[in-house]
N, C-alpha and C positions, 0 to 999 in steps of 0.2 A: 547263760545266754546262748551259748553254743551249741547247748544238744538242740536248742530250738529253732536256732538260725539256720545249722546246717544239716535237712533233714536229709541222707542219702537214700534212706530207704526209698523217701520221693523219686529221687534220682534215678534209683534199679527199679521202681518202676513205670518211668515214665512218664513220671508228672512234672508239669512243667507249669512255673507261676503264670496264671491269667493274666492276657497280653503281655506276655513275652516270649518268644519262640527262642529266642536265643541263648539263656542263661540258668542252669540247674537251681538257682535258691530265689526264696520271694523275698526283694530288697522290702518288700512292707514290712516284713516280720522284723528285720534287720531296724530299719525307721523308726516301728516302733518302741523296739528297745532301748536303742539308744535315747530316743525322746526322754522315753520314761526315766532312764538314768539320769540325765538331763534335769530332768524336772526336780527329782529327786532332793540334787545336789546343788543346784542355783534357783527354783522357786518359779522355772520357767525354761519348758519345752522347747521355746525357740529362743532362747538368751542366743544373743551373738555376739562373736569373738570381740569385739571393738565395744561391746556392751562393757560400761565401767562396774565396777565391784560393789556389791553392796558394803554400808558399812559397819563394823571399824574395818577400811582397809588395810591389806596387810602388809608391813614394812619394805617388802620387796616381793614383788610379783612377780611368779615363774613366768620367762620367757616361753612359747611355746609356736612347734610349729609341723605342720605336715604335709607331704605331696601330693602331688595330683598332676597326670598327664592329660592334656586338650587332645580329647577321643578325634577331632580333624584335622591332625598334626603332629603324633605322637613322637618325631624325631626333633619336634622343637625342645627347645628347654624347659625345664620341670616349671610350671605353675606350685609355688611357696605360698600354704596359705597361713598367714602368721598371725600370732594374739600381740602386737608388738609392731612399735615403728622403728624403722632404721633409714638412715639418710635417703634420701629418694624415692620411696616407699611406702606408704601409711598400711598400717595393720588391716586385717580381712574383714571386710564389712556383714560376710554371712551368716547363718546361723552355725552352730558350732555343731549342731547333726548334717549338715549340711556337709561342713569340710570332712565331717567322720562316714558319710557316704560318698563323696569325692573320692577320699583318702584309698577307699575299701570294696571300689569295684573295679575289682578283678573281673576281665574277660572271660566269656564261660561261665562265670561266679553268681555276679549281680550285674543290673545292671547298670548301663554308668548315668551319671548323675548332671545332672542339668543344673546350673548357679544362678541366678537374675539377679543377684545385690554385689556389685552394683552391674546395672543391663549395658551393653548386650547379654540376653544368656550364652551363656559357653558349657558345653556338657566334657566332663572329664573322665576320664578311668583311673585303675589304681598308679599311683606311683612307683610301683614295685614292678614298673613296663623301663626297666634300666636305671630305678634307682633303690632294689632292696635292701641296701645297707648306705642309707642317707647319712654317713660319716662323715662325706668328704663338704658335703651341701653343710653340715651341721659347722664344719669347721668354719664354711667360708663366712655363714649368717656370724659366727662368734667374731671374726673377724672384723664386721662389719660392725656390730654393735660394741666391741671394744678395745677398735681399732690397734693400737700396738701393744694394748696391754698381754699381760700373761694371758693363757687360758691352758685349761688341762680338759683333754678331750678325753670322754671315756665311750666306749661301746659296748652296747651288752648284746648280743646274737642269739638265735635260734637254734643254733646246735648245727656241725658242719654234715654238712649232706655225700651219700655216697656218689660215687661219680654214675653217672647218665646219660645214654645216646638220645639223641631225639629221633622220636617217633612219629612219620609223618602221617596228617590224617588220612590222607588217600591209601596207605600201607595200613591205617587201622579199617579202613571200607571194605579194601578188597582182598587183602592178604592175611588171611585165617591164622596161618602161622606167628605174624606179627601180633595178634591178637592178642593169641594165649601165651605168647611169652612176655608182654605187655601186661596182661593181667594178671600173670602173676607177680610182677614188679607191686601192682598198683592193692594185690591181696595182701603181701607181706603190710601195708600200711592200714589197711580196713578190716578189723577184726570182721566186721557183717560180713563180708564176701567166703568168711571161712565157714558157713552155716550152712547144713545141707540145704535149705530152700534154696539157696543159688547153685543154677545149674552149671556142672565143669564141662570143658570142653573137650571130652577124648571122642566123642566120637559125633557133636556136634556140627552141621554143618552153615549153619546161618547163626552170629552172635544175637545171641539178645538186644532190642532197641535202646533199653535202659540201662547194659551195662558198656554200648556202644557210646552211649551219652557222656556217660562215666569215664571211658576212654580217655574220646576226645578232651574233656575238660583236663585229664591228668594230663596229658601229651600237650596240652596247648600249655601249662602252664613251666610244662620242663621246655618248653621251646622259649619261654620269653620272659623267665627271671634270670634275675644278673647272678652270679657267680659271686656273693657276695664277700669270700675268702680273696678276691683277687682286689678289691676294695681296700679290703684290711692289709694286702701284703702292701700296694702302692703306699696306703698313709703310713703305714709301718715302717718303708723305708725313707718318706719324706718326713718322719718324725725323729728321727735319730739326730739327737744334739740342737733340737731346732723347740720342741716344744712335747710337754710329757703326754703320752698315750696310751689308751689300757685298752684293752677287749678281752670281755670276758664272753668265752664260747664253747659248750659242752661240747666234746670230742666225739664223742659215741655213745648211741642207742636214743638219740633225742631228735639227731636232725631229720630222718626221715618217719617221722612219726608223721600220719598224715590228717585226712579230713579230720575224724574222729577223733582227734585229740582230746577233746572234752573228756573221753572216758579212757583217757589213761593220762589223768592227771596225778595220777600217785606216783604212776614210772616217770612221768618227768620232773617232779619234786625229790624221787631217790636218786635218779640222775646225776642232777645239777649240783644236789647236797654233795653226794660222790665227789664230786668233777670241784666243788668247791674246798673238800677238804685238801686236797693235794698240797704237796708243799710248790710246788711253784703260784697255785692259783691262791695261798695264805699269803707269800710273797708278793705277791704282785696288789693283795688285795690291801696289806699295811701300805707300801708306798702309794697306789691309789689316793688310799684315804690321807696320806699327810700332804699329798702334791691338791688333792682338793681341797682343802684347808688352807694351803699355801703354795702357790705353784712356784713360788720364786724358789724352794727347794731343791727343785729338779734346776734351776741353774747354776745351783750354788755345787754340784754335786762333783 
């Protein structure tokens, strides 16, 4: 789905989905996959979240849930769109591509998505506008649906990223300099940029339209995801002795793997294999497994 979804070569050259000025990928394409996946696996395109199961239903139904910022408000609190009721709240009445485009538009990316079940419509963006590591929201929903019981929270992460300035867009417009040292931040992640058809910039003096595009989108996105290691250190510390917590998060060579991840799917399977044989992450991954089983363990310890 990925090499289709995210065409960059579009990007470097400047194409840009029909009626949309704003964003490098066509949410259609994105739509339609996901539909089709969709379709695929429930019998129906637009099943929605609050839609019941066909039957035999199955003994216990995964709780499930995902975020979404209100694109006219983005410092309010996260919109939770859930398959699942919990006191106060009844489960998402939308279609389930619906919250997976919600969930998945990213500023610059796609564009954001518009809800009408139930109306008013409210158009939202990704959740990853200050909630990229939805750990601390996951604990509170668990909370909520099982009130004082045990729970054993696990996180599984994207691989920790190298540290990075933010890059403003007005320094990627006018200041050439800021460019090419930008670009090459933004090359070390896109094999394509390392092709001779892309022009380097030693002695250019206007950047390219398309890789100005390109820029922008990278810079806007190191301007406004969360930090999601300082996530992990806070529940880290407010889980000590209080309730058991794992995260599992490849160290190195995975987290700044960028657009084009689709084709370097091999490096991030040798990676995380890596990164999973260690003796702390074998460690950590038995008690995991016995506190998931049974969390009353981790009290008894």
């Amino acid at each position: 789905m990925s090499q289709e979804i995210f065409r960059v070569d579009h990007v470097l050259a400047g194409k840009i989905p029909v009626g949309d000025d704003t964003c490098r990928f066509d949410f259609n394409t994105l739509e339609t996959k996901v539909k089709k996946l969709i379709e695929q696996r429930l019998g129906d395109e637009n099943h929605g979240i609050s839609a019941k199961p066909k039957p035999p239903k199955p003994p216990i139904q995964c709780r499930t849930f995902v975020v979404a910022q209100m694109a006219s408000n983005v410092t309010a609190p996260p919109t939770i769109l859930r398959s699942y009721n919990v006191e106060g709240v009844s489960r998402s009445k939308c279609a389930i591509w619906e919250a997976a485009r919600a969930t998945s538009a990213t500023p610059s990316f796609f564009k954001p998505m518009t809800i009408n079940n139930p109306p008013p419509p409210i158009t939202y963006v990704d959740g990853g506008l200050g909630y990229n590591n939805p750990s601390q929201l996951a604990l509170v929903e668990a909370q909520r649906i099982w009130k004082n019981k045990n729970v054993c929270l696990v996180s599984i992460g994207t691989g920790q990223q190298s540290a990075a300035s933010v890059v403003t867009e007005s320094q990627l417009e006018n200041n050439l300099d800021s460019q090419r040292s930008f670009f090459k931040v933004v090359q070390s992640s896109l094999s394509a940029l390392a092709s001779n058809n892309i022009p380097y910039w030693k002695t250019a003096k206007n950047i390219p339209p398309g890789i100005l595009a390109l820029l922008k989108m990278a810079g806007g996105l190191t301007s406004i995801v969360t930090n999601t290691e300082a996530v992990h250190d806070g529940l880290q510390r407010g889980a000590d002795q209080q309730f058991p917590y794992f995260r599992f998060n490849v160290e190195r060579n995975v987290g700044d793997i960028g657009l084009e991840d689709w084709k370097k799917l091999g490096a991030l399977t040798t990676h995380t294999s890596a990164y999973m044989m260690t003796y702390d992450s074998e460690r950590r991954k038995i008690l995991c497994a016995k506190c998931l089983i049974d969390p009353t363990t981790f009290y008894r310890k």
